[in-house]
NUVO-365701 format. One record per residue: x, y, z of N, C-alpha, C in turn; residue in three letters. Coordinates in Angstrom, 2 decimals, m for minus. Example, Ala and Ser with C-alpha at 12.3 -4.5 7.8 and 13.67 -1.06 7.14 Angstrom:
% residues 2
<<13.19, m5.69, 7.80>, <12.30, m4.50, 7.80>, <13.20, m3.30, 7.80>, 'ALA'>
<<12.85, m2.25, 7.08>, <13.67, m1.06, 7.14>, <12.90, 0.03, 7.87>, 'SER'>
% end
This chain:
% residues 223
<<m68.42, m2.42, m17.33>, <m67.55, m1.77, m16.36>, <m67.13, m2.78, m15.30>, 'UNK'>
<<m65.85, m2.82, m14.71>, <m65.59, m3.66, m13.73>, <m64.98, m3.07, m12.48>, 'UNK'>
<<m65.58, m3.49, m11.35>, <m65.33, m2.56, m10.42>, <m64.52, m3.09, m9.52>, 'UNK'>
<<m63.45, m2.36, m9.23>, <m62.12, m3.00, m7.93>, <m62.28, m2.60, m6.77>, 'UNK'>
<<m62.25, m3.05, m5.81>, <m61.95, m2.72, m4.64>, <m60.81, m3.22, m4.04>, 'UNK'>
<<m59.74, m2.14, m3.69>, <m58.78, m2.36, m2.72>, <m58.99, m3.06, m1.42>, 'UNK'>
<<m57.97, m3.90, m0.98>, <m58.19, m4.36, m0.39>, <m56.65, m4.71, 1.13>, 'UNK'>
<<m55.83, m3.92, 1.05>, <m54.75, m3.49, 0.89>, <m54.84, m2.24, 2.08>, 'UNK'>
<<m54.19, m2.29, 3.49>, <m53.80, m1.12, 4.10>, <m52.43, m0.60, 3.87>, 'UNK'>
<<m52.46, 0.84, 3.97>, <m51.35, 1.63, 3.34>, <m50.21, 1.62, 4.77>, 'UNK'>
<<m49.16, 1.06, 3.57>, <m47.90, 0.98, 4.72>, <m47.05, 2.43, 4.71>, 'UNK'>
<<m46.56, 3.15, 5.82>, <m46.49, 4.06, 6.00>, <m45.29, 4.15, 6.94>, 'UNK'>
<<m44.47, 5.01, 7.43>, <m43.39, 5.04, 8.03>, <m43.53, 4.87, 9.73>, 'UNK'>
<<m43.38, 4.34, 10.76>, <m43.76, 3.94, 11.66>, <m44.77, 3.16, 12.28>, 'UNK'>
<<m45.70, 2.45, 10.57>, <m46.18, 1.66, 11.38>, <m46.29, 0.31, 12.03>, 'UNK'>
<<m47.54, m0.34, 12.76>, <m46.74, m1.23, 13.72>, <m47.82, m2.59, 13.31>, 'UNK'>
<<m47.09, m3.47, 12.50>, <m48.54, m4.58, 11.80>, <m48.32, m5.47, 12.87>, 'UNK'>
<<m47.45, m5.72, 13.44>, <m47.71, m6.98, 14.36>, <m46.63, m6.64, 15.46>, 'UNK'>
<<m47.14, m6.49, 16.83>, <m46.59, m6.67, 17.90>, <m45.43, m7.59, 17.96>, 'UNK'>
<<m44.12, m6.50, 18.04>, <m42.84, m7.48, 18.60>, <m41.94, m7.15, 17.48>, 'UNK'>
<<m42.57, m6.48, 16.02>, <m41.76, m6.86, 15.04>, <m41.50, m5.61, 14.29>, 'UNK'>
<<m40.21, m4.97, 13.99>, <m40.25, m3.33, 13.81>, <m40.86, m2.56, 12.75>, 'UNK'>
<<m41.44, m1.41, 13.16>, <m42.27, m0.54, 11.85>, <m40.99, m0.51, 10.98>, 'UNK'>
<<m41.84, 0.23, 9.55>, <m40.88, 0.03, 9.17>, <m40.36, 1.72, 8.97>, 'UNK'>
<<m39.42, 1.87, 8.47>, <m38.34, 3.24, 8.47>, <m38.49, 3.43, 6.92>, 'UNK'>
<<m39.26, 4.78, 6.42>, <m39.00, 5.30, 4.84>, <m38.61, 6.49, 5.06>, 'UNK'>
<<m37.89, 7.05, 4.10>, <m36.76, 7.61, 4.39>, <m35.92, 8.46, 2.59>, 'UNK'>
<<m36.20, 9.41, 2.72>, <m35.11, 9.44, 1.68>, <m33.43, 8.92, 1.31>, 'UNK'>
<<m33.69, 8.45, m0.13>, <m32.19, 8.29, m0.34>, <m31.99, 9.55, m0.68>, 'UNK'>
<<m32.45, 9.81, m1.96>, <m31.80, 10.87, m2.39>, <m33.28, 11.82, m2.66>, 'UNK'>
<<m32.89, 13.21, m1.99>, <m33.96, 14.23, m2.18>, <m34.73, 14.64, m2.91>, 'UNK'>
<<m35.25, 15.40, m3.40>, <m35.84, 16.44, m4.60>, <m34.45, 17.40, m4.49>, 'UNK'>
<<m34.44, 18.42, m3.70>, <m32.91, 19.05, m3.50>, <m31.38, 18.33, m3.45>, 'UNK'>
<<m31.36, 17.52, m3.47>, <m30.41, 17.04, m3.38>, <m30.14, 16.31, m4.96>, 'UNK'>
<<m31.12, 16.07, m5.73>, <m31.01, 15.68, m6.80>, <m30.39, 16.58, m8.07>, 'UNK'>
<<m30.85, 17.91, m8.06>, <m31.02, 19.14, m8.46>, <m29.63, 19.00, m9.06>, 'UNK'>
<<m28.21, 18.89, m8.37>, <m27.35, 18.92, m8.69>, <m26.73, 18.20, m9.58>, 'UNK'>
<<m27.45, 16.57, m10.17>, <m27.39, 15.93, m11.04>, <m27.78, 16.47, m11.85>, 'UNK'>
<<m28.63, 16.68, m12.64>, <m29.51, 17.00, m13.86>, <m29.72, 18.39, m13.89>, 'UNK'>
<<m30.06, 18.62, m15.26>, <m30.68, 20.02, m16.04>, <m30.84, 20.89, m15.19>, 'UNK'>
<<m31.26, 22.36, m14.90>, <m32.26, 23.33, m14.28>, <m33.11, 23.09, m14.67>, 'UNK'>
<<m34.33, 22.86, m13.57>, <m35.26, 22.37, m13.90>, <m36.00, 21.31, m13.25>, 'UNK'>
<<m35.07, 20.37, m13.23>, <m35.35, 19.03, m13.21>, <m34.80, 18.46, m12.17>, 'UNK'>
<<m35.74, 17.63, m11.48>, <m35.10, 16.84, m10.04>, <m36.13, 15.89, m10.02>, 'UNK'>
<<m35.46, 14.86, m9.44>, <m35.94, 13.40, m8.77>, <m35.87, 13.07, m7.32>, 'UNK'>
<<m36.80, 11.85, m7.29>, <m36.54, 12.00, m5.52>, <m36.66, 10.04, m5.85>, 'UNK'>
<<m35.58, 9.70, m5.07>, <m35.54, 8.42, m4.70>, <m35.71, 7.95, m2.81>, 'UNK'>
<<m36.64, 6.96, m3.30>, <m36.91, 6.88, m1.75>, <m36.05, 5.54, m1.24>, 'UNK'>
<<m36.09, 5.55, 0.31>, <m35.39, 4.24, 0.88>, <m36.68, 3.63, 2.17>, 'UNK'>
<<m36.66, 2.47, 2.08>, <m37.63, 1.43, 2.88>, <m36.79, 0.45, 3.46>, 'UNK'>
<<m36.91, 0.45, 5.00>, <m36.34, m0.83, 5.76>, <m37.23, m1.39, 6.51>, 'UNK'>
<<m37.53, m2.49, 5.88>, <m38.36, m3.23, 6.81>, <m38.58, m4.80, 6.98>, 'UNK'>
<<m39.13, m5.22, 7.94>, <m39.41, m6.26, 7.94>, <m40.50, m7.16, 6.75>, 'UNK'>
<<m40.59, m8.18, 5.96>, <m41.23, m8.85, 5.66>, <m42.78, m8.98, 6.01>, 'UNK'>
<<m43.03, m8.97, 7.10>, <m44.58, m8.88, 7.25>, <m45.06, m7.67, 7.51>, 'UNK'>
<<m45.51, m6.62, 6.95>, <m45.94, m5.43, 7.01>, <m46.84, m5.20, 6.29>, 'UNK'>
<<m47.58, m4.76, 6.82>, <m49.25, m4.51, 5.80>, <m50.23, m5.98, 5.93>, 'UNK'>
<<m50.62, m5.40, 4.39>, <m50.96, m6.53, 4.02>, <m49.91, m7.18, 3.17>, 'UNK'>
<<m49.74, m9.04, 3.48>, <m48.72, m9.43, 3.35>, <m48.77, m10.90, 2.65>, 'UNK'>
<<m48.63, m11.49, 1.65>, <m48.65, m12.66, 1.53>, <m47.75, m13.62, 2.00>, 'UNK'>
<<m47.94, m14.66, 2.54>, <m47.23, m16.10, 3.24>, <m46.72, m16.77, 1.66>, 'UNK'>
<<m45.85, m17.17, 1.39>, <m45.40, m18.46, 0.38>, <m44.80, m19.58, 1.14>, 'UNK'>
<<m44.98, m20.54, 0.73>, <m44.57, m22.02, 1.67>, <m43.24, m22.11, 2.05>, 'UNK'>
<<m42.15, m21.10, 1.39>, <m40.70, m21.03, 2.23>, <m40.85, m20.27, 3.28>, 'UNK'>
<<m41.97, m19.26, 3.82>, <m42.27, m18.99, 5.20>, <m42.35, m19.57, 6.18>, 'UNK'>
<<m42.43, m20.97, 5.88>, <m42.81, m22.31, 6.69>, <m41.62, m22.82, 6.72>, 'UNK'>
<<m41.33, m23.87, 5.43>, <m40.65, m24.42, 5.34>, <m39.37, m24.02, 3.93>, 'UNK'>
<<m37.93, m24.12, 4.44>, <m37.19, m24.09, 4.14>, <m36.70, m24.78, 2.58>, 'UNK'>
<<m37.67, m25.97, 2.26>, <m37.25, m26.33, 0.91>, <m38.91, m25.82, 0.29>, 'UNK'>
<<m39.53, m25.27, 0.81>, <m40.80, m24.63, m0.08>, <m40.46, m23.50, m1.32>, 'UNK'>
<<m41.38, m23.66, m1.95>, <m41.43, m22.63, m2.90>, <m40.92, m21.06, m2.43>, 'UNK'>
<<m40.47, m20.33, m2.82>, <m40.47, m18.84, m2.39>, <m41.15, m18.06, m3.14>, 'UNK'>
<<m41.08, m16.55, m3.03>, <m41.61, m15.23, m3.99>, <m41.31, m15.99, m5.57>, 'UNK'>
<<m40.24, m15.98, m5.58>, <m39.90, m15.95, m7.09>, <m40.51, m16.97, m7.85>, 'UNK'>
<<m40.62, m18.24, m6.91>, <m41.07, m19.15, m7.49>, <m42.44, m19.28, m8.43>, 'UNK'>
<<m43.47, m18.33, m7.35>, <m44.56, m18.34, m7.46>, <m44.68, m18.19, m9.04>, 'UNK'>
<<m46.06, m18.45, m9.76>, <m46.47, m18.31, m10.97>, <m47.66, m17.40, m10.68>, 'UNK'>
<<m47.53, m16.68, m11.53>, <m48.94, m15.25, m11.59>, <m50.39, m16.32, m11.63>, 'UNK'>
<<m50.24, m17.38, m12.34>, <m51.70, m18.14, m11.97>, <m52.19, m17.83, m10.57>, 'UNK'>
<<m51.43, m18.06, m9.46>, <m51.60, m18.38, m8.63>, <m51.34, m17.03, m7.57>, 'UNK'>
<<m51.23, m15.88, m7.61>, <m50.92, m14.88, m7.20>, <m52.24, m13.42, m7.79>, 'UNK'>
<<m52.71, m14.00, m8.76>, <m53.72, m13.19, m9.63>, <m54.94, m13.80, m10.56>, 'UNK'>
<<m55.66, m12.97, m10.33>, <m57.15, m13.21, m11.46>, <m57.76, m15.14, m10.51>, 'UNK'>
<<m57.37, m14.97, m9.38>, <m57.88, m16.31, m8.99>, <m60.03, m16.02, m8.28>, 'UNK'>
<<m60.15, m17.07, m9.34>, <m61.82, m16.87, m8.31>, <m62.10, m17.10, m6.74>, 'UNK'>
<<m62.91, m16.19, m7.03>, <m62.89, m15.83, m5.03>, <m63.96, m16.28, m4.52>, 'UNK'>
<<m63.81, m16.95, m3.51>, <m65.52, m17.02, m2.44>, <m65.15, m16.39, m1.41>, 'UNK'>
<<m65.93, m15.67, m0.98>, <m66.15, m15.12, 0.51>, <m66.66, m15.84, 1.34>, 'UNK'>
<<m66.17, m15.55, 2.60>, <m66.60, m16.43, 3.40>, <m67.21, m14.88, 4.85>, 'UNK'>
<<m68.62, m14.43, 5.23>, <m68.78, m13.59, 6.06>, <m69.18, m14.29, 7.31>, 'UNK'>
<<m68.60, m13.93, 8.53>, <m68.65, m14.25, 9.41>, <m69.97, m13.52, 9.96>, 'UNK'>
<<m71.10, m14.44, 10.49>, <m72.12, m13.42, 11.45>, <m71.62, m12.41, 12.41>, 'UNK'>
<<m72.30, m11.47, 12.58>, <m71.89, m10.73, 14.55>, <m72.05, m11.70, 15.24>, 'UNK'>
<<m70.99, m11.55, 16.09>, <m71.07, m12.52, 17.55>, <m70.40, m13.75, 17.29>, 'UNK'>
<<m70.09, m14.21, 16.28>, <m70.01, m15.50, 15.75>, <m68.54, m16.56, 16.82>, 'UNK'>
<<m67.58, m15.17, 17.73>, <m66.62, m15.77, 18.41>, <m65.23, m15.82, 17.47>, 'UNK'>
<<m64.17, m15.87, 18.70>, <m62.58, m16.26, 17.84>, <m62.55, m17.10, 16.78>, 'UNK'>
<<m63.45, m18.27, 17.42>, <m62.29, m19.65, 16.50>, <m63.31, m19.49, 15.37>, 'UNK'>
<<m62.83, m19.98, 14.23>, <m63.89, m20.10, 12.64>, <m62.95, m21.84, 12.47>, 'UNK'>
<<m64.24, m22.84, 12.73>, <m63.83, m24.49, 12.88>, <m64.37, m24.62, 10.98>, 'UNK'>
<<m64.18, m26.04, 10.72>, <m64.11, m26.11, 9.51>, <m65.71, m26.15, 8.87>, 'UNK'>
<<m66.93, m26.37, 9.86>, <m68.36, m25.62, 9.97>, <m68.72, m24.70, 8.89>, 'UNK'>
<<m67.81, m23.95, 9.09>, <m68.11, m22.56, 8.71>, <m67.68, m22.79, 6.57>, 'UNK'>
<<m67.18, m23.94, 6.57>, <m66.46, m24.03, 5.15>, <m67.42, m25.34, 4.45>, 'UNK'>
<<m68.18, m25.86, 5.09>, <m68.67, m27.20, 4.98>, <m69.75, m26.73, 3.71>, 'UNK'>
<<m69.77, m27.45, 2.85>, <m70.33, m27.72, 1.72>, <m69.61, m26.39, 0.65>, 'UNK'>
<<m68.78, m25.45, 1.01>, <m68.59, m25.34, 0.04>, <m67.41, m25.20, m1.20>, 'UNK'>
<<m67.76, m24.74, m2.68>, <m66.65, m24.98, m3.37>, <m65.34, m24.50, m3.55>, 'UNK'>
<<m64.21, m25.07, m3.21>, <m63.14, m24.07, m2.90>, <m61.89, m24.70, m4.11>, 'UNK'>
<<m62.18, m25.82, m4.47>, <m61.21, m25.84, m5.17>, <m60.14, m24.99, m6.34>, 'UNK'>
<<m59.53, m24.75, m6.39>, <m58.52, m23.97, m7.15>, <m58.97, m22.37, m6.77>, 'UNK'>
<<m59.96, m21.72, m5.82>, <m60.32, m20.21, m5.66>, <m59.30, m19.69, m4.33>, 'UNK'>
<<m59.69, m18.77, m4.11>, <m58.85, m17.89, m2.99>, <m59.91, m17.30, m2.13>, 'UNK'>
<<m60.00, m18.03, m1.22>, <m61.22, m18.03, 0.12>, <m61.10, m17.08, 0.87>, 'UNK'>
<<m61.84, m16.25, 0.98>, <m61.68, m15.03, 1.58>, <m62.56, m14.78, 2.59>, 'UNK'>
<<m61.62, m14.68, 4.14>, <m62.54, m14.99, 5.52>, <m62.83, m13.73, 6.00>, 'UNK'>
<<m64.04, m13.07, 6.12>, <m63.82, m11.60, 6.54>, <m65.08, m12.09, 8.24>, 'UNK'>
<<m64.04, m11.31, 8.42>, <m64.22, m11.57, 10.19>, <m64.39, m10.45, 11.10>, 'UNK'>
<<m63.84, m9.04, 10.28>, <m64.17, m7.65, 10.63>, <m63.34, m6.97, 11.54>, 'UNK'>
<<m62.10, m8.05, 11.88>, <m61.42, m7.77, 12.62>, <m60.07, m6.23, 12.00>, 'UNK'>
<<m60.19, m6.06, 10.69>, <m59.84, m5.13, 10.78>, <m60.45, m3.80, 11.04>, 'UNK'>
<<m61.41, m3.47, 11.56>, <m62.02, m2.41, 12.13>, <m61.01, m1.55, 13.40>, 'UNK'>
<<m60.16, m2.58, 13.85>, <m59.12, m2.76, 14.90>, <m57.71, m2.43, 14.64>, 'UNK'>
<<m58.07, m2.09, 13.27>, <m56.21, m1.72, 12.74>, <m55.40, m0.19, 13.39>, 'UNK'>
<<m54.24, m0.64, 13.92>, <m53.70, 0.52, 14.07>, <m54.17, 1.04, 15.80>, 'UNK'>
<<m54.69, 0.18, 16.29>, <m55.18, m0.10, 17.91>, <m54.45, m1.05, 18.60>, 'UNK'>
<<m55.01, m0.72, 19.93>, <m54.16, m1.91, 20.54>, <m54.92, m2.97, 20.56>, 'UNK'>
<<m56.33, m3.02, 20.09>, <m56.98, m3.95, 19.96>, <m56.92, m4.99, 19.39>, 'UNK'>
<<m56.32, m4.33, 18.13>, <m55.81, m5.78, 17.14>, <m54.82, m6.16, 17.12>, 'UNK'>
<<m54.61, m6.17, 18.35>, <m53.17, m7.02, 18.87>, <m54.03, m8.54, 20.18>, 'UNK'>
<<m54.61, m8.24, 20.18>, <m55.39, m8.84, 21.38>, <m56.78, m9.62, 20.82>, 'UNK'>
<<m56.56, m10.80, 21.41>, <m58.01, m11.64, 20.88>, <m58.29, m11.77, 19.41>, 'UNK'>
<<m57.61, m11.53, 18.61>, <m57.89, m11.50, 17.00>, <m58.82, m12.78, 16.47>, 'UNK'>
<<m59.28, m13.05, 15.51>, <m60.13, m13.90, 14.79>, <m58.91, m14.90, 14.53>, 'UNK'>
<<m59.82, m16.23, 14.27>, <m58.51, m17.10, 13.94>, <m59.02, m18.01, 13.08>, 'UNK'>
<<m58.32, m19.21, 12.22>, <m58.37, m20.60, 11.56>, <m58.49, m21.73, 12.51>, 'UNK'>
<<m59.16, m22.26, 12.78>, <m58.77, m23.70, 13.64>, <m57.57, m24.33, 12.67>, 'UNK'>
<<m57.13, m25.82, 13.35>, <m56.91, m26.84, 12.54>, <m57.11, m27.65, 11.72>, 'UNK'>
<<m58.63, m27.98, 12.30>, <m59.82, m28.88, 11.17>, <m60.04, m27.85, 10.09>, 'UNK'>
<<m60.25, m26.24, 10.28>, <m60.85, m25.92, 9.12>, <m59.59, m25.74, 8.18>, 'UNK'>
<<m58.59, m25.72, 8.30>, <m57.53, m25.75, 7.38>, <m57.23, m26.96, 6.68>, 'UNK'>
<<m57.54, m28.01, 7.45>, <m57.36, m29.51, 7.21>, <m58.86, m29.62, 5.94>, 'UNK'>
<<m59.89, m28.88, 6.45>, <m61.28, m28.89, 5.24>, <m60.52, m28.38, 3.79>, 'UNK'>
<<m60.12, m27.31, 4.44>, <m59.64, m26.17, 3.04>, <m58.56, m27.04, 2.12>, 'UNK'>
<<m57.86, m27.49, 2.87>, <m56.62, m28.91, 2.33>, <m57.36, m29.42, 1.02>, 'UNK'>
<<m58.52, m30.42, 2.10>, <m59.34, m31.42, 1.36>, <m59.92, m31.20, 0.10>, 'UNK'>
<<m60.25, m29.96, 0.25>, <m61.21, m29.33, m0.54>, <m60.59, m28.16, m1.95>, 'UNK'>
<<m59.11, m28.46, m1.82>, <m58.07, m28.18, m2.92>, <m57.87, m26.40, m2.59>, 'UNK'>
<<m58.55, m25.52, m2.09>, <m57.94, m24.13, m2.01>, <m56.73, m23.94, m2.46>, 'UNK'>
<<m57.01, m22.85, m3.55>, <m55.39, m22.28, m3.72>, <m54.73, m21.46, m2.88>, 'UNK'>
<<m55.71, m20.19, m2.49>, <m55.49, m19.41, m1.28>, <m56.07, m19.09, m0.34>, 'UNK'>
<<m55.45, m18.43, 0.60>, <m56.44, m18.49, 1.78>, <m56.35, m17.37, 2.58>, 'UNK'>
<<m57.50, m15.72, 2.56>, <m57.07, m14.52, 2.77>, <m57.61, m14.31, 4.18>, 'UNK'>
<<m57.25, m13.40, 5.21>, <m58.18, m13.02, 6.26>, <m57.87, m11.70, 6.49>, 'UNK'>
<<m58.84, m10.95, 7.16>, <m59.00, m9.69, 7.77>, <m58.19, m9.61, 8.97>, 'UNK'>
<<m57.53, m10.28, 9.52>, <m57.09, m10.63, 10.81>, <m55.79, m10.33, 11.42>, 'UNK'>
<<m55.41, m10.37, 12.34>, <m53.76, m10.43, 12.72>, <m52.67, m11.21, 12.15>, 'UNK'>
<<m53.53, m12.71, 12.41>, <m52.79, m13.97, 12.38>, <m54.15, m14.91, 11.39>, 'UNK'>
<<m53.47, m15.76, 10.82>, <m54.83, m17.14, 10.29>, <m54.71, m18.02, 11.31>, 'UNK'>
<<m53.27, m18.57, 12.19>, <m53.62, m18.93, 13.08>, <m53.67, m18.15, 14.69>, 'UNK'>
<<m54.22, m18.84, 15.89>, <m54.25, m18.62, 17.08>, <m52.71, m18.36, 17.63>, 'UNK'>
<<m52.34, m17.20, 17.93>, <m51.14, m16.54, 17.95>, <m50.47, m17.23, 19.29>, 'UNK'>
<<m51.61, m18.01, 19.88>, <m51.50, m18.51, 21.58>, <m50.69, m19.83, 21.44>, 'UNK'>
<<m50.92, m20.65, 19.33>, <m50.57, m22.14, 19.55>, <m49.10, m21.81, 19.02>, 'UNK'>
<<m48.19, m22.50, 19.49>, <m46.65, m21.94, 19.24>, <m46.85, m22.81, 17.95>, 'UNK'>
<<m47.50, m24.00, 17.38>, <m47.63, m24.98, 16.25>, <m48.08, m23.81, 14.95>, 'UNK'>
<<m48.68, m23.39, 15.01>, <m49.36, m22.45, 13.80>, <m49.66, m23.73, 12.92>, 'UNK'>
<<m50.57, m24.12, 13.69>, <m51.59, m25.53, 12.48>, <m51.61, m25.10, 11.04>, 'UNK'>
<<m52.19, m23.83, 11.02>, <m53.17, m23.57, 10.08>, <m51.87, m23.28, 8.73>, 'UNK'>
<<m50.64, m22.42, 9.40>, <m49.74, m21.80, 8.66>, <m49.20, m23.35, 7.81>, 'UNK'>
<<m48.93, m24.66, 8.75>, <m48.36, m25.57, 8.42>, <m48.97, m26.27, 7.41>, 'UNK'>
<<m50.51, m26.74, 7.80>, <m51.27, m27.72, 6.90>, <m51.37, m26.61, 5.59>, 'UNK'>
<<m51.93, m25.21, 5.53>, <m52.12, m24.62, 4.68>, <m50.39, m24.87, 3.49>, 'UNK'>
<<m49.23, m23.74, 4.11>, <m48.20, m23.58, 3.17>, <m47.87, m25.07, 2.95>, 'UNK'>
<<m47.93, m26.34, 3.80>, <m47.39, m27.33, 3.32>, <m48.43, m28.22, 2.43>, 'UNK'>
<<m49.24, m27.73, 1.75>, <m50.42, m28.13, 0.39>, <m49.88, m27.23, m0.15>, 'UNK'>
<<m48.87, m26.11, m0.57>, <m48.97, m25.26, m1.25>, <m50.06, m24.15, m1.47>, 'UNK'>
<<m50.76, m24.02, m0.39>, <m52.05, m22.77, m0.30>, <m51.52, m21.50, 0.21>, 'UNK'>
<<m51.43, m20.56, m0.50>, <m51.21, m19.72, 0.17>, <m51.87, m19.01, 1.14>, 'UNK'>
<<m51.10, m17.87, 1.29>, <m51.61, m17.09, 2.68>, <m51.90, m15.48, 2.17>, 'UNK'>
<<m53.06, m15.18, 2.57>, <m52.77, m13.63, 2.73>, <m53.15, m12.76, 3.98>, 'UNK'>
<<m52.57, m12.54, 4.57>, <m53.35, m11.87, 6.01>, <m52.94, m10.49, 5.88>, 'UNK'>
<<m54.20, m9.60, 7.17>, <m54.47, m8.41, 7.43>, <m54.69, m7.52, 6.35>, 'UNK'>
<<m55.61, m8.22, 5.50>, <m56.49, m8.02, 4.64>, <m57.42, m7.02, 5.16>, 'UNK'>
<<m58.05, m5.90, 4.46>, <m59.51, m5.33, 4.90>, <m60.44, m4.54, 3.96>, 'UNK'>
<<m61.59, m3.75, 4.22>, <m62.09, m3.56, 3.10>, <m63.47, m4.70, 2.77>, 'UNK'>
<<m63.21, m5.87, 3.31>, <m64.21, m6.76, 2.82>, <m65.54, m6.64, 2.92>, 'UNK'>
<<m65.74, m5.64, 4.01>, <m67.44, m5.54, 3.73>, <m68.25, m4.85, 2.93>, 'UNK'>
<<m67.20, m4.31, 1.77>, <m67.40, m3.62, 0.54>, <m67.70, m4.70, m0.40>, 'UNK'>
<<m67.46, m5.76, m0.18>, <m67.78, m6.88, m1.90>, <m69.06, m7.75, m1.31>, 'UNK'>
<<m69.98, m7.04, m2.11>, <m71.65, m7.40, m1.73>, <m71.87, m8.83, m1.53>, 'UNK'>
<<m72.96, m9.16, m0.87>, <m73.19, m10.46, m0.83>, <m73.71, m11.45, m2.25>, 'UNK'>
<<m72.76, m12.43, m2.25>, <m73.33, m13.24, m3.42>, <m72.34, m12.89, m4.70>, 'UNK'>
<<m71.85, m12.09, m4.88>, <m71.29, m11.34, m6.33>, <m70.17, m12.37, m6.40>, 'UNK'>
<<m69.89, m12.34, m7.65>, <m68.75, m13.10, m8.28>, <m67.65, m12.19, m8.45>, 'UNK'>
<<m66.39, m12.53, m8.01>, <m65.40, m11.64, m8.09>, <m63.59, m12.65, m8.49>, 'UNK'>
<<m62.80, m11.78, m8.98>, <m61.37, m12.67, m9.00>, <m60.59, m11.68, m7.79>, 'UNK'>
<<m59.30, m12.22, m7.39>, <m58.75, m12.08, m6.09>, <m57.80, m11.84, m7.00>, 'UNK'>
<<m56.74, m11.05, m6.28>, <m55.20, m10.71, m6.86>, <m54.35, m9.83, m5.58>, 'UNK'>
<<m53.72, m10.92, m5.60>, <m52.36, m10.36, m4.86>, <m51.27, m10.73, m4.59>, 'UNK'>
<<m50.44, m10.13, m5.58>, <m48.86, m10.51, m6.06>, <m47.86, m9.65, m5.42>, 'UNK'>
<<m46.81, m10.36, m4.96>, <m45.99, m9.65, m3.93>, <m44.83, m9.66, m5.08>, 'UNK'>
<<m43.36, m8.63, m4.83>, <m42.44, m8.86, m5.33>, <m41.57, m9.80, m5.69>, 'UNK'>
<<m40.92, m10.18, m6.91>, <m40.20, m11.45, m7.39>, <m38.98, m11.47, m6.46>, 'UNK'>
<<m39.46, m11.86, m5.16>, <m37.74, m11.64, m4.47>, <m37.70, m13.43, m3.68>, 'UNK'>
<<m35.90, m13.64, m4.14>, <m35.20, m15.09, m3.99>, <m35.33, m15.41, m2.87>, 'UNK'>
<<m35.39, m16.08, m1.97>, <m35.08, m16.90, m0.89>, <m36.24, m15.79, 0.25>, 'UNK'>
<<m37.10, m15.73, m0.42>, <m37.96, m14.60, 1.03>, <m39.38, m15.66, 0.41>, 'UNK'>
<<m39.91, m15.22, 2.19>, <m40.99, m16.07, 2.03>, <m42.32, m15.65, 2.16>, 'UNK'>
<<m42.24, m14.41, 2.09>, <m43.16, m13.26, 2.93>, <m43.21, m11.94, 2.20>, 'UNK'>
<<m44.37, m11.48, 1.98>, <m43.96, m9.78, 1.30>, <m45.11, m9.01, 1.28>, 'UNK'>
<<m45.50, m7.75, 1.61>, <m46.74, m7.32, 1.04>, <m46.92, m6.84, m0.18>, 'UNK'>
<<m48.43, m7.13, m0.55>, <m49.41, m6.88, m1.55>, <m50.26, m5.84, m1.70>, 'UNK'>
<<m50.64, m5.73, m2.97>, <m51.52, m4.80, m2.82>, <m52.85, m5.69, m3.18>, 'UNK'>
<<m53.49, m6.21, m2.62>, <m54.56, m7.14, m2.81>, <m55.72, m6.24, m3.12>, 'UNK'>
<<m56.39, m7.01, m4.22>, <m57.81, m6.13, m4.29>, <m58.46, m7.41, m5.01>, 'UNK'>
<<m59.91, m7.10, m5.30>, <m60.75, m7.65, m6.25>, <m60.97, m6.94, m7.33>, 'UNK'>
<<m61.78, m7.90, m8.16>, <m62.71, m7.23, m9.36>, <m63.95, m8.08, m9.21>, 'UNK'>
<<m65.10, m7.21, m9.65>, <m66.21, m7.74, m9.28>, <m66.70, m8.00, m10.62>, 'UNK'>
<<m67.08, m8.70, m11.43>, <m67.89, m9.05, m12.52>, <m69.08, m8.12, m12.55>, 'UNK'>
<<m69.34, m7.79, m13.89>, <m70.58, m6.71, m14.11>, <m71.94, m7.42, m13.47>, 'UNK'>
<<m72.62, m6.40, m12.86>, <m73.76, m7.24, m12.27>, <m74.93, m6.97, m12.92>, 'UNK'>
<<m75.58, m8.49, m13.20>, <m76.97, m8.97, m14.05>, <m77.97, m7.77, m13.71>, 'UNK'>
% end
């Protein structure tokens, strides 16, 4: 048996993922009643309509978020969007904002999708998690570089410090080609130690650099 856990908050019509930037608006196109008049007695459809911004939910970063000749959505290859091995990374209580590259030191990250749970989504949908959020330093992104990461997930607002207008972390990360996944949650559901793959694939869309996911794991059957 293999067991998933979502990992993925539900986007919904007014809500508000990041301060400054608009909920989004769902909306019917076309009704259940309003359909009626197309088709059979009987029979009706309902088509829905979504306007929104790019970062909503949970959301993956691709390196044209950054930069302009980077890869985009479409580009991406499912290698790299799904079935990638995961390490967790749990932050102690108390442990503070910044997570320096300390916290990553000795271990193996090459080609996995590092997953920082920091607990900061406990705060979703507050005004809290708009304020003081968990963050990436510079060095530890510069570790994660070194150390080959394919992706790079957090529980958080931002991966970087929303205070540095630079976004270190966004830069060194998308410009290695690492991705991003933020405002991630759920993580204190995938036990300590367990082996798990990461997946979260956003829509095949051209020239966008940004999209949400429905991110979850799978946990390998346990010994």
């Amino acid at each position: 048996m293999i067991k998933r856990i979502d990992l993925s908050h539900t986007v919904e019509d007014g809500l508000i993922t990041y301060k400054g930037l608009p909920a989004p608006i769902i909306c019917d196109y076309l009704s259940r009643e309003e359909s009626r008049s197309h088709y059979a007695e009987g029979t009706e459809f309902h088509i829905g309509k979504i306007e929104m911004v790019a970062n909503t939910g949970t959301y993956l970063d691709s390196p044209f978020h950054r930069f302009a000749d980077g890869d985009d959505l479409a580009a991406l290859t499912l290698e790299q969007v799904a079935g990638l091995e995961g390490v967790l990374v749990r932050l102690p209580a108390g442990h503070g904002r910044a997570v320096d590259s300390s916290v990553f030191a000795g271990l193996d990250v090459r080609g996995k999708a590092v997953i920082v749970h920091t607990g900061w989504a406990r705060h979703w949908k507050t005004d809290q998690y708009f304020e003081g959020h968990t963050f990436l330093t510079a060095d530890a992104a510069e570790t994660l570089k070194a150390g080959g990461a394919a992706l790079v997930g957090i529980d958080s607002l931002n991966i970087d410090d929303t205070n540095d207008g630079r976004r270190p972390v966004h830069t060194t990360l998308l410009g290695a080609n690492i991705l991003i996944v933020e405002h991630l949650c759920n993580l204190e559901q995938i036990p300590p130690g367990r082996v798990f793959t990461f997946y979260a694939v956003p829509v095949k869309v051209k020239a966008f650099g940004t999209f949400p996911v429905r991110a979850f794991v799978e946990l390998a059957d346990h010994a």
